[in-house]
PLY file of the C-alpha trace (Angstrom):
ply
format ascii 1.0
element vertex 115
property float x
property float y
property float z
element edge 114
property int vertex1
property int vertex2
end_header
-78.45 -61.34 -141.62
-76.29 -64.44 -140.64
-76.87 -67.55 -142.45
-76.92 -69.75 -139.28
-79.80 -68.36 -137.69
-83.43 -69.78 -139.05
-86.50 -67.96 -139.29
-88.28 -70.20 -137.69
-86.28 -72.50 -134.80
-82.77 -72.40 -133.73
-81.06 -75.09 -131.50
-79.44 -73.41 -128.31
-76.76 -75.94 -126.91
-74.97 -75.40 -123.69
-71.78 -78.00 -122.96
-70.43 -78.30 -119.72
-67.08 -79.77 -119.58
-65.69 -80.38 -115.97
-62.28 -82.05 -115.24
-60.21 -82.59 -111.90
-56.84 -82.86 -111.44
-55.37 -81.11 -114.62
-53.03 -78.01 -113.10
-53.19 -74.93 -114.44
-56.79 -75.95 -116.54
-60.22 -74.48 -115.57
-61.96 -77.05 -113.19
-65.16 -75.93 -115.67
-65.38 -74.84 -119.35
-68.77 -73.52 -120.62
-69.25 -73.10 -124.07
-72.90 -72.01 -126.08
-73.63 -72.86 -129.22
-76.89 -72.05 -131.49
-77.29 -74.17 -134.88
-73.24 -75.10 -134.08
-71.84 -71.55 -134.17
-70.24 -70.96 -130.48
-72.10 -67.87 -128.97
-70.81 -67.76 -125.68
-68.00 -68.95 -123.42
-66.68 -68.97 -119.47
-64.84 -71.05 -117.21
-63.81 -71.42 -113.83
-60.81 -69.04 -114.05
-63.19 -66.29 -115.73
-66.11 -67.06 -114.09
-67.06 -64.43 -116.45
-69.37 -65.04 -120.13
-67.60 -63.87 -122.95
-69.53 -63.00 -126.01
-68.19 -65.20 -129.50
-70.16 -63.48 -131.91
-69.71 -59.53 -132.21
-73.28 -59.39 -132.45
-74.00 -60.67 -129.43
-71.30 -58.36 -127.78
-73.28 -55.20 -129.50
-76.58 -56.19 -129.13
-76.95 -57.24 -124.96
-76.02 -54.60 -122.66
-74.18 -55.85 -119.51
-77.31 -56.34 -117.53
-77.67 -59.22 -119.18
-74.09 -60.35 -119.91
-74.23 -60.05 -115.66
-77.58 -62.33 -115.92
-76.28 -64.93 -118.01
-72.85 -64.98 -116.05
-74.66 -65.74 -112.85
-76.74 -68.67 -114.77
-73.82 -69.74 -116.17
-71.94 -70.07 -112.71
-74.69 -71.73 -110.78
-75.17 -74.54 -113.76
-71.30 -74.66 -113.57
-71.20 -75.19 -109.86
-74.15 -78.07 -110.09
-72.09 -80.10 -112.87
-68.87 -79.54 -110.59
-70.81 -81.29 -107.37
-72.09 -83.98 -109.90
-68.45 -84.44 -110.64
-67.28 -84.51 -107.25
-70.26 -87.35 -106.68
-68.88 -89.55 -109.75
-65.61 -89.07 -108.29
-66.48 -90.44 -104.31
-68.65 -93.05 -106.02
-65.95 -94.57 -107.93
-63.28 -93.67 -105.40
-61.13 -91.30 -107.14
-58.78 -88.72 -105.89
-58.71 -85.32 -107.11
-55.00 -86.24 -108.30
-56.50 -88.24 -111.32
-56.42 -86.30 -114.01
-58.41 -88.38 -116.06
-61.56 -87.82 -114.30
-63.39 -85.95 -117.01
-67.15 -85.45 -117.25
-69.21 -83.55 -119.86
-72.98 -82.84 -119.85
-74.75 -80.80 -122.47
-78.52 -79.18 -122.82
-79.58 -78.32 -125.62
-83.18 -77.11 -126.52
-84.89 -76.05 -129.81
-86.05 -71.98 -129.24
-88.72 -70.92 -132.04
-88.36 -68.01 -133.21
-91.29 -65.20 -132.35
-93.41 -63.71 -135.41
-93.25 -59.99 -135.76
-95.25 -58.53 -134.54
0 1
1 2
2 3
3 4
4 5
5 6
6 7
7 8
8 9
9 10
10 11
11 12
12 13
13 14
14 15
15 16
16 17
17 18
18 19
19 20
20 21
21 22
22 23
23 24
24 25
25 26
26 27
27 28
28 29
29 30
30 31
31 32
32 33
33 34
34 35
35 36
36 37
37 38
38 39
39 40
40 41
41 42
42 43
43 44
44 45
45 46
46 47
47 48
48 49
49 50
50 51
51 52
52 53
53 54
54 55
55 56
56 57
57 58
58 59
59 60
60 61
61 62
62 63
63 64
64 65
65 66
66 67
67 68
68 69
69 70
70 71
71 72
72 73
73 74
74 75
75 76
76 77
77 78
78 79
79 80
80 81
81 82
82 83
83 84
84 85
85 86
86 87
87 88
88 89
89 90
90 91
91 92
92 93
93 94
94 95
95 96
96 97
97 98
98 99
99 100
100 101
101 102
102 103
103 104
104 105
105 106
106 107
107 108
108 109
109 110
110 111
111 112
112 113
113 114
């Protein structure tokens, strides 16, 4: 079916990226990868997940494109307050627009037998 999906585990990887100070650039940028093919991607702008793969687009019904936007935007908004925290620690403004900080989770999900 596609050649980057394994019969038997796939890594799911989901990378944060949040910046400050950068006009006109999302705040956050949330992209999901499995085995290194994006999936899935939303930002602060959006604040919306946006299918990569046309699969993925046919496949989940927007239930659950509304289940993993709301995941998505709470994760978002914890890695933006982390950001915040770096930035008050080390005495930054929000004018620095080098203050970039990037976290990532990634997990290996088996896949189930048939059943």
């Amino acid at each position: 079916c596609f050649s980057w999906v394994s019969p038997d585990t796939n890594t799911h990887t989901v990378i944060y990226t949040i910046v400050s100070g950068i006009e006109d650039f999302p705040d956050v940028t949330t992209v999901a990868i499995i085995n290194g093919v994006q999936i899935g991607y939303s930002d602060s702008n959006i604040r919306r997940c946006i299918p990569r793969q046309q699969f993925m687009a046919d496949y989940f019904n927007v239930t659950h494109w509304d289940y993993i936007t709301d995941l998505v935007n709470i994760h978002s908004n914890m890695a933006k307050e982390k950001l915040d925290t770096i930035m008050k620690i080390t005495n930054q403004t929000s004018d620095s627009p080098s203050v970039i900080y990037t976290t990532a989770h990634t997990s290996d999900v088996p896949v189930p037998e048939p059943s």
